[in-house]
C-alpha positions as CSV (number, residue, x, y, z in Angstrom):
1,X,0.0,0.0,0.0
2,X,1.1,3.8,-0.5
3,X,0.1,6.6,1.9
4,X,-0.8,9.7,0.3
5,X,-1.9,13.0,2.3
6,X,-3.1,9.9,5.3
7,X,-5.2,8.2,2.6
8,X,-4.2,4.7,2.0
9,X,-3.6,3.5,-1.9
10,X,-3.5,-0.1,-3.5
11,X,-0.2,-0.3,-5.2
12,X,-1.2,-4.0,-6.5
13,X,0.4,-4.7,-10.1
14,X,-1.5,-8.1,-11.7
15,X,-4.0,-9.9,-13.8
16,X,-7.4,-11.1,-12.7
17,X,-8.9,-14.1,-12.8
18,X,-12.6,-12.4,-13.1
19,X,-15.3,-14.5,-12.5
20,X,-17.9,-11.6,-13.4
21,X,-17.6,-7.8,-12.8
22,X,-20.7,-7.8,-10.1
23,X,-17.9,-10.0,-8.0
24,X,-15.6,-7.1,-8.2
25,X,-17.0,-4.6,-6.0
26,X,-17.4,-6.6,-2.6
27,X,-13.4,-7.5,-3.2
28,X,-12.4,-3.7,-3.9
29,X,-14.2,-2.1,-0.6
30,X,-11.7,-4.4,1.0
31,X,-8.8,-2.5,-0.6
32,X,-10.5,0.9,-0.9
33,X,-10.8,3.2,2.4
34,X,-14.3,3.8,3.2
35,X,-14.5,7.5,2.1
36,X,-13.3,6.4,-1.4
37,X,-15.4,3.5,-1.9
38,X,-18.3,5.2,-1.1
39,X,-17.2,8.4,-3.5
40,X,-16.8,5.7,-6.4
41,X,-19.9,3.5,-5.7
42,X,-22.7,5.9,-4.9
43,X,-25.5,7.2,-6.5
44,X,-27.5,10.0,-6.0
45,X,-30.5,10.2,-3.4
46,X,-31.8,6.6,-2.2
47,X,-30.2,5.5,-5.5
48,X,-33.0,3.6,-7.8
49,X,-32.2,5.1,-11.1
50,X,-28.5,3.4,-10.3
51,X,-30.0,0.1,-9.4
52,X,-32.3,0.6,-12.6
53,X,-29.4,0.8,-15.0
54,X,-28.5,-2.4,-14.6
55,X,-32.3,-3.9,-14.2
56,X,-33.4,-2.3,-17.0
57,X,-31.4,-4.6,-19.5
58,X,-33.4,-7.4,-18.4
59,X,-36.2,-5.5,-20.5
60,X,-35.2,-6.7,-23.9
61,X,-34.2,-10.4,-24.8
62,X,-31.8,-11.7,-26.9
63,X,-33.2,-14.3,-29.9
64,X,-30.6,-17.1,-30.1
65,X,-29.6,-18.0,-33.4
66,X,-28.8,-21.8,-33.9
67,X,-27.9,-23.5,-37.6
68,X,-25.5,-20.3,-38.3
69,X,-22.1,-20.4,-39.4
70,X,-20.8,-18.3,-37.0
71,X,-17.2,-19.6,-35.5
72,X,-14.8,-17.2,-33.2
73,X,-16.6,-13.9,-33.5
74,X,-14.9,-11.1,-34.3
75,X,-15.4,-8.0,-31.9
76,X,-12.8,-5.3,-33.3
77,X,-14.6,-2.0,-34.5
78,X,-14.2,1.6,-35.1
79,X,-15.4,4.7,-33.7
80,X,-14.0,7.9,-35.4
81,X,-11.8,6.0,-37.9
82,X,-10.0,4.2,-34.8
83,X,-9.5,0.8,-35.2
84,X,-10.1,-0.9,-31.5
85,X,-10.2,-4.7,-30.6
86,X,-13.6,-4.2,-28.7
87,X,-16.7,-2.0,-28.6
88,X,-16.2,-1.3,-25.1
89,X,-13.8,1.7,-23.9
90,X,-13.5,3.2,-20.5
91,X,-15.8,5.9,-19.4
92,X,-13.8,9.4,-17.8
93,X,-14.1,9.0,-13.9
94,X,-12.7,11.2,-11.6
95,X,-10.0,10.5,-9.3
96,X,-8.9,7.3,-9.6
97,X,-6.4,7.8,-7.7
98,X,-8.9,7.2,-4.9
99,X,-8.9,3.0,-6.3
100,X,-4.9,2.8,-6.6
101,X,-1.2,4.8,-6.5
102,X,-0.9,5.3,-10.2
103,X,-4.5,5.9,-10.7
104,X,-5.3,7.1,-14.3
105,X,-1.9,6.2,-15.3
106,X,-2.1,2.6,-14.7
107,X,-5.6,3.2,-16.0
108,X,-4.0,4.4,-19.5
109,X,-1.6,2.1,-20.0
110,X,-4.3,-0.9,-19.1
111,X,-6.7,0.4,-22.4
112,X,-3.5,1.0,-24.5
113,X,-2.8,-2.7,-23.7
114,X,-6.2,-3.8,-24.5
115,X,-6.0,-2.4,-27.3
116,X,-9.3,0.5,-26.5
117,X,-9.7,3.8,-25.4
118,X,-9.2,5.8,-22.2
119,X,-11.5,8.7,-21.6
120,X,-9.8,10.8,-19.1
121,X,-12.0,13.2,-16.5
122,X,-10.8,17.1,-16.2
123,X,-11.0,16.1,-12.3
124,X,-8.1,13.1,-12.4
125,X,-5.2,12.8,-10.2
126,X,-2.6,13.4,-13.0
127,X,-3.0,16.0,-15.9
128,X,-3.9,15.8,-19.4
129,X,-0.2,15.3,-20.6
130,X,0.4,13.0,-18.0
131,X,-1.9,10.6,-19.0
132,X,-1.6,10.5,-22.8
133,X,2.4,9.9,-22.2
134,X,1.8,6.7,-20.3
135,X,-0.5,5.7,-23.0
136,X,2.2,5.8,-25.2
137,X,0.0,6.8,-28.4
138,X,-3.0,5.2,-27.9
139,X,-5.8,6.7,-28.7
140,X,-7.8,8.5,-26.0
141,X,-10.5,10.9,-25.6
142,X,-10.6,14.0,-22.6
143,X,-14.3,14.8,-20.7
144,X,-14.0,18.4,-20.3
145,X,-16.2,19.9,-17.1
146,X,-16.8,23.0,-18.6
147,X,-15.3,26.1,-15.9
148,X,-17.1,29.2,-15.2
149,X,-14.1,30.9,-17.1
150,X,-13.2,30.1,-20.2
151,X,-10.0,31.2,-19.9
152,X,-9.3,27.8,-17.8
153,X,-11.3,25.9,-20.2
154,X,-8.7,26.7,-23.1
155,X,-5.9,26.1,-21.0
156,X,-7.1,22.3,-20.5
157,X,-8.6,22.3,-24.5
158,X,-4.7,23.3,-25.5
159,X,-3.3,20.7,-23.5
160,X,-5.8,17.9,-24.5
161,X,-4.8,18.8,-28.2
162,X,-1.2,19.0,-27.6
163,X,-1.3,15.9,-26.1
164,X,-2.9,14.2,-28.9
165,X,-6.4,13.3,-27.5
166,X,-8.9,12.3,-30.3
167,X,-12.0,14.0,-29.3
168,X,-13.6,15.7,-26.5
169,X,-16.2,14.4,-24.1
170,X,-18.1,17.6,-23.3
171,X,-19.9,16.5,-20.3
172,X,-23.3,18.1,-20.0
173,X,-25.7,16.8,-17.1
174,X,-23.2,17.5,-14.3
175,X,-23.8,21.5,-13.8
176,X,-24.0,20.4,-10.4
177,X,-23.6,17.4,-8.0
178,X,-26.3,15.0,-6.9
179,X,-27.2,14.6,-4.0
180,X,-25.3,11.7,-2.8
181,X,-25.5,10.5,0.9
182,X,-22.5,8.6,1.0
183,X,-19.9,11.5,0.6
184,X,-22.2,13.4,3.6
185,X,-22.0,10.2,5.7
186,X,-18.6,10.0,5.0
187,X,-17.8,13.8,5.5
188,X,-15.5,12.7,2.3
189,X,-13.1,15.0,0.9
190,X,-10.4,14.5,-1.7
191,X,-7.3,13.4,-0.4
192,X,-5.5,13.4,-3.4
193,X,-4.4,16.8,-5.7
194,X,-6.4,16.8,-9.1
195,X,-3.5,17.0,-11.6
196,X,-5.5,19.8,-13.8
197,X,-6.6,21.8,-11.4
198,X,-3.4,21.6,-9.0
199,X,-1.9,23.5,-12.3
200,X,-4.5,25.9,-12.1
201,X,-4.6,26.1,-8.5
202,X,-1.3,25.6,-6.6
203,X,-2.4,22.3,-5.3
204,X,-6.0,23.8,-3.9
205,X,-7.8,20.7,-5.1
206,X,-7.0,18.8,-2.0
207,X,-9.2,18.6,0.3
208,X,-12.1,19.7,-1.3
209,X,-15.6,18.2,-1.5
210,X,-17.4,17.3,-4.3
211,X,-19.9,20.7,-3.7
212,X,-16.7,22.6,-4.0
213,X,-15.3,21.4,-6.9
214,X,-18.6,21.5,-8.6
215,X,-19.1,25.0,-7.5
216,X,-16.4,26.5,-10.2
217,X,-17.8,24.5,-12.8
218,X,-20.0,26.5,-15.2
219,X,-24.0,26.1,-14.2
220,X,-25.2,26.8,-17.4
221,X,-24.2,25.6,-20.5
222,X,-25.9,25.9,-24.1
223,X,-25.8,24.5,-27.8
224,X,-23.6,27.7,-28.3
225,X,-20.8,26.3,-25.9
226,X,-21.0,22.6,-27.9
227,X,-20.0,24.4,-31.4
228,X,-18.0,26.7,-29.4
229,X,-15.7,23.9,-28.3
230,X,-15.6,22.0,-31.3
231,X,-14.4,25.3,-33.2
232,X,-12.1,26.2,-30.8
233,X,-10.2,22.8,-30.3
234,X,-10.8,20.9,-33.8
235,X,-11.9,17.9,-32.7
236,X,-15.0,16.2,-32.5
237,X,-17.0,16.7,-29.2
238,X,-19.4,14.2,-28.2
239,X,-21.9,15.4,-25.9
240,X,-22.4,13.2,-22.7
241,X,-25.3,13.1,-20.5
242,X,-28.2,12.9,-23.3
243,X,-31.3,11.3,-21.7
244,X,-33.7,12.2,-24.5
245,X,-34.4,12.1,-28.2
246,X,-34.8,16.3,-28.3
247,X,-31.3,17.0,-26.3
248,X,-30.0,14.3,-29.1
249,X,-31.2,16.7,-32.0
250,X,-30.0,20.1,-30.4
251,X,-26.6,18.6,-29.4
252,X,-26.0,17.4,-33.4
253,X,-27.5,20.6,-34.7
254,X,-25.2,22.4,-32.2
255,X,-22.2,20.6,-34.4
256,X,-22.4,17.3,-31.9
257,X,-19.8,14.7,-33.5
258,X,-21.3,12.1,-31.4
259,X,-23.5,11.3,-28.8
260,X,-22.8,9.9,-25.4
261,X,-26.4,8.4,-24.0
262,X,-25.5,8.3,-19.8
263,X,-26.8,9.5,-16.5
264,X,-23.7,9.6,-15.4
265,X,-24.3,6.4,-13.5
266,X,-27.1,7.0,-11.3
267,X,-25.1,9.9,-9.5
268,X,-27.1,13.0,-10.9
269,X,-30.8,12.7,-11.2
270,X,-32.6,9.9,-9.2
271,X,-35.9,9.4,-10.4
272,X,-34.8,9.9,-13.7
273,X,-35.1,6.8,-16.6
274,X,-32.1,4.3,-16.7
275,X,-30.1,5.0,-19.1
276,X,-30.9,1.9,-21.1
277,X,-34.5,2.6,-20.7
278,X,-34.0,5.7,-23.1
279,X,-31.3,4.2,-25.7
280,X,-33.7,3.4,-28.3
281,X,-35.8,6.3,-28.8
282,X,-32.4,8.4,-29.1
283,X,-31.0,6.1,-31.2
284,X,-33.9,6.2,-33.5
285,X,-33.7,10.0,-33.3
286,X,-29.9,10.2,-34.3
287,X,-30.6,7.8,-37.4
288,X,-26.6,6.8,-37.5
289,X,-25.8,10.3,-38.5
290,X,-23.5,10.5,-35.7
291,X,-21.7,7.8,-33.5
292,X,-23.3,6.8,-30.0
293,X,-21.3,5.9,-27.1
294,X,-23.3,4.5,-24.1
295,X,-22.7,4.1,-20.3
296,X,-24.7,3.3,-17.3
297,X,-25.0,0.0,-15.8
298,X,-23.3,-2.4,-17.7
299,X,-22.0,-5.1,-16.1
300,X,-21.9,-8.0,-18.7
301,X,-21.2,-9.3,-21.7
302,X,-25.1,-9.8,-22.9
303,X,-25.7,-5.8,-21.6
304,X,-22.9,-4.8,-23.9
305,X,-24.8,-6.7,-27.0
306,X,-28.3,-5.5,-26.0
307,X,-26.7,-1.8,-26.3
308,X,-25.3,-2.2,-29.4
309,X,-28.3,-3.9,-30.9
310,X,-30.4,-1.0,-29.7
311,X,-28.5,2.0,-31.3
312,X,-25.4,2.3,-29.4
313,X,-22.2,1.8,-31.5
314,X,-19.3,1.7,-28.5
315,X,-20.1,0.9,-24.3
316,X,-18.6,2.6,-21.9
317,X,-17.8,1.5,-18.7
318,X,-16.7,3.3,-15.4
319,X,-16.8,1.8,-11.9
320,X,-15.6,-2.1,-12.9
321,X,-12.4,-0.8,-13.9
322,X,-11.6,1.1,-10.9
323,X,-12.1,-2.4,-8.7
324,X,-9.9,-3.7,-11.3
325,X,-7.7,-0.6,-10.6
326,X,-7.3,-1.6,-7.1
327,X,-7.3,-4.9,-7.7
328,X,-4.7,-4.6,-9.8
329,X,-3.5,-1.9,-11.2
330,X,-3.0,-1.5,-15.0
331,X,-3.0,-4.9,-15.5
332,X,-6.5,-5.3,-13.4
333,X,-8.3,-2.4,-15.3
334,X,-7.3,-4.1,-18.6
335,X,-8.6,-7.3,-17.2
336,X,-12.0,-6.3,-16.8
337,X,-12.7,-4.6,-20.3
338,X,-11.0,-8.1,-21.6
339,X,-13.3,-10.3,-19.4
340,X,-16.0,-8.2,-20.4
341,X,-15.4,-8.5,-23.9
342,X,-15.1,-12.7,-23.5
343,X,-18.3,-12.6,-22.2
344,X,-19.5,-10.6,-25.2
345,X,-17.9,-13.1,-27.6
346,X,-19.8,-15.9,-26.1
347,X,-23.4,-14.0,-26.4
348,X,-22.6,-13.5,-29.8
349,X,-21.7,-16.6,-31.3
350,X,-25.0,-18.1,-29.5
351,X,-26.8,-15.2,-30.7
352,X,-25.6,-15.8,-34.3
353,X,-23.7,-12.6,-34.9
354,X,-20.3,-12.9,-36.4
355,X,-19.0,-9.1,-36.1
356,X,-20.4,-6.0,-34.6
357,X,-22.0,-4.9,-37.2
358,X,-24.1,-8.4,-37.2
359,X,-24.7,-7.3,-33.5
360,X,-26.2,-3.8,-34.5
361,X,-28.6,-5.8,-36.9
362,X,-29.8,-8.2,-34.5
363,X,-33.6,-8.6,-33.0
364,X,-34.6,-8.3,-29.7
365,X,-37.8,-9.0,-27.7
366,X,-38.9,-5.5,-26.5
367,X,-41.0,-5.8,-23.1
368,X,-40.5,-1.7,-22.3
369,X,-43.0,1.0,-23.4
370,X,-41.0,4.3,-22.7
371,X,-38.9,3.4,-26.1
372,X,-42.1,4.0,-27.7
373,X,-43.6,7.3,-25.5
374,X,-40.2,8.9,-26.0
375,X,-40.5,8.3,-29.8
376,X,-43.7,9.7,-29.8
377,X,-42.5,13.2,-28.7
């Protein structure tokens, strides 16, 4: 272990043997101090729309396919011309250096090994150059928290392109912080420096809570601030936090290069659909005229297929690989999206699909009516 500012971080360095990623959680809040744990685990309120993300694949089925000529499915892809092995890249989460030492580092060079992406948060424990360096080219993509000052917000856009990143995650639901009980409970405050605001800052990151940090972020933002980005850096934005089919159509007219379909995880608005619950609709709204990434929930291999065959073209994921993280470092956070993505092989071959593409063609038994009341709007 490594002691940082009193807070106690997994230094572990090694492969898992992963029975599931559900399994991971009870053996990180072993490793992880309580105020962590309960940072990275919580949702907002008395947390049903985080339990719902996950229950809500159960909605649609999967039709086997039997008498097909499908043999070792094939799960490489692209998303913006990048070739990956997998549909499934790592979501930005903050502070990782809560899960382990080398936090989004290890985190990097874990997707650059797996041969995905790593979506870094503006709130990590190392900065924007830090990170893509340990990736060592690889491609990766950087969540911007817009600031109140724009001023700031170029500073971290220079770096991000400096440094190589692909595209920009313009997160969009997160004005604010939900109201999460855990980090109250816990009277939790960050331990550790956040690398791109330590720049800014002089180190005045640490020991802030999640209110504060929130606080300097801007409150409002607007389709002017999407195209504003996207002019300013270059890049493609894709705008996270899209819940419904009308945000989808402002955020492309806006100059949206993609959509990211999330509630962040259950950590914003409780009460709100889970984010699987909406996929369809939005999809149906975007019409493949711009890439969908999608997060919230997923915790298997058959979740990963049900997104794609509802609209989504990549998955996202966020809290299995920090337990991997602590777990075991780099090599832990690449063994979940690997696991993840063996599970995904086996649902397809059953399932009859041979590539991803097959995936994004294939039926499901629909049992949810808010696909069809969204679509209606």
């Amino acid at each position: 272990m490594t002691m940082t500012n009193g807070y106690e971080q997994s230094d572990r360095e090694e492969k898992l043997a992963i029975l599931n990623l559900p399994s991971l959680e009870e053996k990180a809040k072993e490793i992880i101090p309580t105020g962590g744990f309960g940072y990275i685990t919580e949702g907002s309120e008395y947390e049903w729309t985080l339990k719902e993300n996950t229950k809500a694949f159960d909605h649609v089925q999967i039709i086997p396919r039997v008498l097909t000529s499908v043999e070792n499915p094939s799960t490489e892809t692209q998303l913006l011309d990048i070739n990956l092995s997998m549909p499934i890249i790592a979501a930005p989460v903050a502070a990782q250096g809560l899960a382990h030492a080398r936090g989004e580092l290890a985190t990097a060079q874990g997707m650059a090994k797996a041969g995905t992406i790593m979506s870094q948060s503006t709130y990590g424990n190392a900065t924007i150059e830090e990170i893509a360096k340990e990736g060592n080219g690889a491609p990766q993509f950087f969540q911007l928290y817009m600031s109140k000052d724009w001023e700031i917000n170029k500073t971290w856009l220079d770096e991000a392109v400096n440094s190589g990143v692909k595209a920009i995650v313009m997160t969009v639901d997160s004005m604010l912080g939900g109201y999460r009980e855990a980090d109250i409970i816990n009277n939790f405050q960050f331990p550790i420096p956040m690398g791109n605001l330590e720049k800014l800052s002089a180190g005045d990151s640490k020991g802030k809570g999640i209110a504060e940090i929130y606080a300097a972020a801007a409150q409002v933002i607007l389709p002017s601030d999407v195209k504003k980005v996207a002019e300013y850096t270059g890049l493609p934005v894709f705008v996270k936090g899209i819940q419904s089919p009308e945000d989808a159509e402002i955020a492309i007219e806006a100059g949206a290069a993609g959509i990211w379909v999330s509630n962040h995880g259950g950590r914003q608005l409780n009460g709100g659909p889970a984010s699987f619950d909406v996929l369809k609709a939005i999809s149906d709204k975007v019409n493949k005229r711009v890439p969908i990434v999608f997060d919230s929930g997923v915790r298997r291999g058959s979740h990963v297929f049900k997104a794609l065959a509802n609209g989504a073209d990549i998955v996202a994921i966020g809290r299995p690989i920090l337990y991997g993280l602590a777990l075991g470092g780099a090599q832990g956070a690449q063994s979940v999206v690997e696991h993840l993505n063996h599970e995904l092989k086996i649902v397809m071959q059953l399932a009859g699909t041979q590539t991803v593409e097959d995936i994004k063609k294939a039926k499901l038994i629909r049992q949810n009516p808010i696909n069809d009341s969204l679509s209606e709007n």
